[in-house]
C-alpha positions as CSV (number, residue, x, y, z in Angstrom):
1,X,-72.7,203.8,-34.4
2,X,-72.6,200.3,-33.3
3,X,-75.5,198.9,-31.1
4,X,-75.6,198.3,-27.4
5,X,-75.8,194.3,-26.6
6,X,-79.3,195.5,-24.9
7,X,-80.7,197.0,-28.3
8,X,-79.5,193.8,-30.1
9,X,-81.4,191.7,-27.5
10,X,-84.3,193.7,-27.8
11,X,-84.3,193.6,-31.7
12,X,-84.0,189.8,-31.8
13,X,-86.4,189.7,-28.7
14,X,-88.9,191.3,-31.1
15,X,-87.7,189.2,-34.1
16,X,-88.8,186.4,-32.5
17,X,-92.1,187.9,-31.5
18,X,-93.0,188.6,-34.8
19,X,-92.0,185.2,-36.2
20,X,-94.0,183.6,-33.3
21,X,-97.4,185.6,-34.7
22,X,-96.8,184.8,-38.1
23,X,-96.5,181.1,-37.3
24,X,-99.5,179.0,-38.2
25,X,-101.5,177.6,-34.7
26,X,-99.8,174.0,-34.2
27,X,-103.1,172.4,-33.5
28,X,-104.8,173.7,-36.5
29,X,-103.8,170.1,-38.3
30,X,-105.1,168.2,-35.6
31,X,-109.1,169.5,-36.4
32,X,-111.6,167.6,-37.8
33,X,-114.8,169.9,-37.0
34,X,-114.9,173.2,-38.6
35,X,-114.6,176.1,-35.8
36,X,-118.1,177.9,-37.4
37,X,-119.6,174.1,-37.2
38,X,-118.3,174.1,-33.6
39,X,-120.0,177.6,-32.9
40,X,-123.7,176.2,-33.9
41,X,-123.6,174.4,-30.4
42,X,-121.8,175.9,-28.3
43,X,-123.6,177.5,-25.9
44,X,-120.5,180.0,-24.2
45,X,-120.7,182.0,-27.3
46,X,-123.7,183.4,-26.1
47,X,-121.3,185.3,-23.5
48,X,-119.5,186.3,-25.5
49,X,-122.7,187.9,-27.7
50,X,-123.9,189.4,-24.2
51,X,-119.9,191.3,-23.0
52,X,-120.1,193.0,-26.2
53,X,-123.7,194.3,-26.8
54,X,-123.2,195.7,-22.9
55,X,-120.3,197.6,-25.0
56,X,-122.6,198.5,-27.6
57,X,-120.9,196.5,-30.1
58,X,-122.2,193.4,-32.4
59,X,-120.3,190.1,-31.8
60,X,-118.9,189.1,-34.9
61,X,-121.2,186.1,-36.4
62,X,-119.0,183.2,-37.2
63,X,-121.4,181.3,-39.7
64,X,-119.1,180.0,-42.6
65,X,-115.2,179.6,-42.7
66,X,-114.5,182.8,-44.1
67,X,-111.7,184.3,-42.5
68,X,-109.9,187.9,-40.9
69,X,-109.4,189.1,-44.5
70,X,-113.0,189.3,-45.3
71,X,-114.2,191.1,-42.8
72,X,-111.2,193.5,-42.4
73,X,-111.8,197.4,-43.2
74,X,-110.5,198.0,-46.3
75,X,-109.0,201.6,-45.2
76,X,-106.9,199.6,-42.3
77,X,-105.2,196.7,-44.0
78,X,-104.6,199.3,-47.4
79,X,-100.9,198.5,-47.9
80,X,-100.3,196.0,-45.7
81,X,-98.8,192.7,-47.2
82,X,-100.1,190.4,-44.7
83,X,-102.4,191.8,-42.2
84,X,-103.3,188.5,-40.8
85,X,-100.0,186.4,-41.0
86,X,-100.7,182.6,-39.7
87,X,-104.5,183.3,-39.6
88,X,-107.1,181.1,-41.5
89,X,-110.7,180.5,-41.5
90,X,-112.7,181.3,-38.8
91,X,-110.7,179.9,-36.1
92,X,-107.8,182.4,-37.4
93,X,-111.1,185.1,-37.3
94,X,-111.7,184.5,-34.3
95,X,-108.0,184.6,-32.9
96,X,-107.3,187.8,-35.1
97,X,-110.4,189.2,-32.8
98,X,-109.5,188.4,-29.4
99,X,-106.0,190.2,-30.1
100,X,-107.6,192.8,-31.7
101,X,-110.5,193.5,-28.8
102,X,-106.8,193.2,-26.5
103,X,-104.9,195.9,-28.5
104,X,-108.1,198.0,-28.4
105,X,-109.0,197.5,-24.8
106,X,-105.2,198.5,-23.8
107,X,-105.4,201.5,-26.1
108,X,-109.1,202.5,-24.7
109,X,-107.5,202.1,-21.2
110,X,-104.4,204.2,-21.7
111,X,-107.1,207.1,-23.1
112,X,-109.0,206.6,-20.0
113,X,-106.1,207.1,-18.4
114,X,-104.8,210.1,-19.8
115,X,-108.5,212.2,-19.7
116,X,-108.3,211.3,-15.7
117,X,-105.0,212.1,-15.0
118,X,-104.9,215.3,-17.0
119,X,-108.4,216.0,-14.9
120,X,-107.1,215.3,-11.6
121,X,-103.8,216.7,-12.1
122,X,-106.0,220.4,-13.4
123,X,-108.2,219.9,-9.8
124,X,-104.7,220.1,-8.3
125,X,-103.2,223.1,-9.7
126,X,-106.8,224.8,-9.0
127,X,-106.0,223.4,-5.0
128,X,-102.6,225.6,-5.1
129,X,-103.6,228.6,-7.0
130,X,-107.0,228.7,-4.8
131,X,-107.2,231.4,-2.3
132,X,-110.7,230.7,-1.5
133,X,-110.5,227.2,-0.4
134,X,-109.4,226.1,3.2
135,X,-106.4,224.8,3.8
136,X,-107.4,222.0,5.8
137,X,-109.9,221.2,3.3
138,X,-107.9,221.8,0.4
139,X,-104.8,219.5,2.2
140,X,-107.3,217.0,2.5
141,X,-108.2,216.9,-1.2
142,X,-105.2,216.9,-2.7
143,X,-104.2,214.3,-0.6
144,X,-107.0,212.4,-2.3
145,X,-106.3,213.5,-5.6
146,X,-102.8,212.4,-5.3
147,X,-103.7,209.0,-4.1
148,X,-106.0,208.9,-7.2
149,X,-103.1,209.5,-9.5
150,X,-100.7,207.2,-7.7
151,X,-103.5,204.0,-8.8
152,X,-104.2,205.3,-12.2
153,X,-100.1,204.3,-12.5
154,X,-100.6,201.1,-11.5
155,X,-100.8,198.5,-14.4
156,X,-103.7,195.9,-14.2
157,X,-103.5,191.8,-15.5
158,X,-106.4,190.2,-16.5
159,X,-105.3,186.2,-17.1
160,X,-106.9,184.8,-20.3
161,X,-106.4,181.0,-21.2
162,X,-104.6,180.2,-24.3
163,X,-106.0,180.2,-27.2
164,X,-103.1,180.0,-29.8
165,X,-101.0,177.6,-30.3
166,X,-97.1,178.1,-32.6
167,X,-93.8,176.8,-32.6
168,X,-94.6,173.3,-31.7
């Protein structure tokens, strides 16, 4: 069966995505200073150090140039042929960990999402199959409840500054 000219443009669309993450950072040539000699004075790391540990979890301490593939699990990159494509060093460790705190964050907020809205959506079928409740009351609550569900489908955008570079 032949493809739709949308599935085509979303296959190159995606293509293209892939080939721009595999592509080395365009300003990687232009370094002199190492990114782990970098770290040893800048001071913003710290924040970094502090967001995380409020999270419960260790910032990942960038001392050498060793890079992604060191530090990977070896259970999650079994099998894969490049797990870290255009990643070197610990510049490319760091990158491979601010998409990877993104992808996780995303994930972590769409299970959030799913445990509330299965939750709220449970307090409503209660509401209609209550015969207990009054109905002023219970109009009033599932009111709420359904203005509760009509944010959690609301998407939220967070702006980060660039931090990768390709194709240039």
């Amino acid at each position: 069966m032949a493809k739709t000219s949308t599935e085509r443009m979303r296959e190159k669309k995606e293509r293209e995505e892939a080939a721009h993450r595999a592509a080395e950072d365009s300003a990687h040539p232009y370094f002199k200073e190492t990114f782990s000699e970098f770290l040893s004075h800048e001071s913003n790391y710290s924040n970094v150090e502090i967001a995380l540990g409020l999270a419960g979890i260790e910032a990942p301490l960038i001392e050498n140039e060793q890079g992604p593939e060191v530090f990977a699990l070896e259970d999650v990159i079994a099998g894969v042929e490049n797990p870290f494509p255009g990643a070197s060093g610990a510049i490319g460790r760091a990158e491979i960990t601010i998409d990877c705190l993104i992808d996780a964050a995303m994930e972590l907020a769409i299970v959030v999402q799913n445990y509330k809205r299965q939750e709220i959506e449970a307090r409503l079928k209660e509401l209609e199959n209550s015969d207990t409740a009054d109905r002023a009351t219970a109009m009033k609550e599932a009111v709420k409840l359904n203005k509760i569900l009509d944010q959690l489908d609301k998407q939220v955008r967070r702006s980060f500054p660039q931090w990768k570079v390709t194709g240039i």
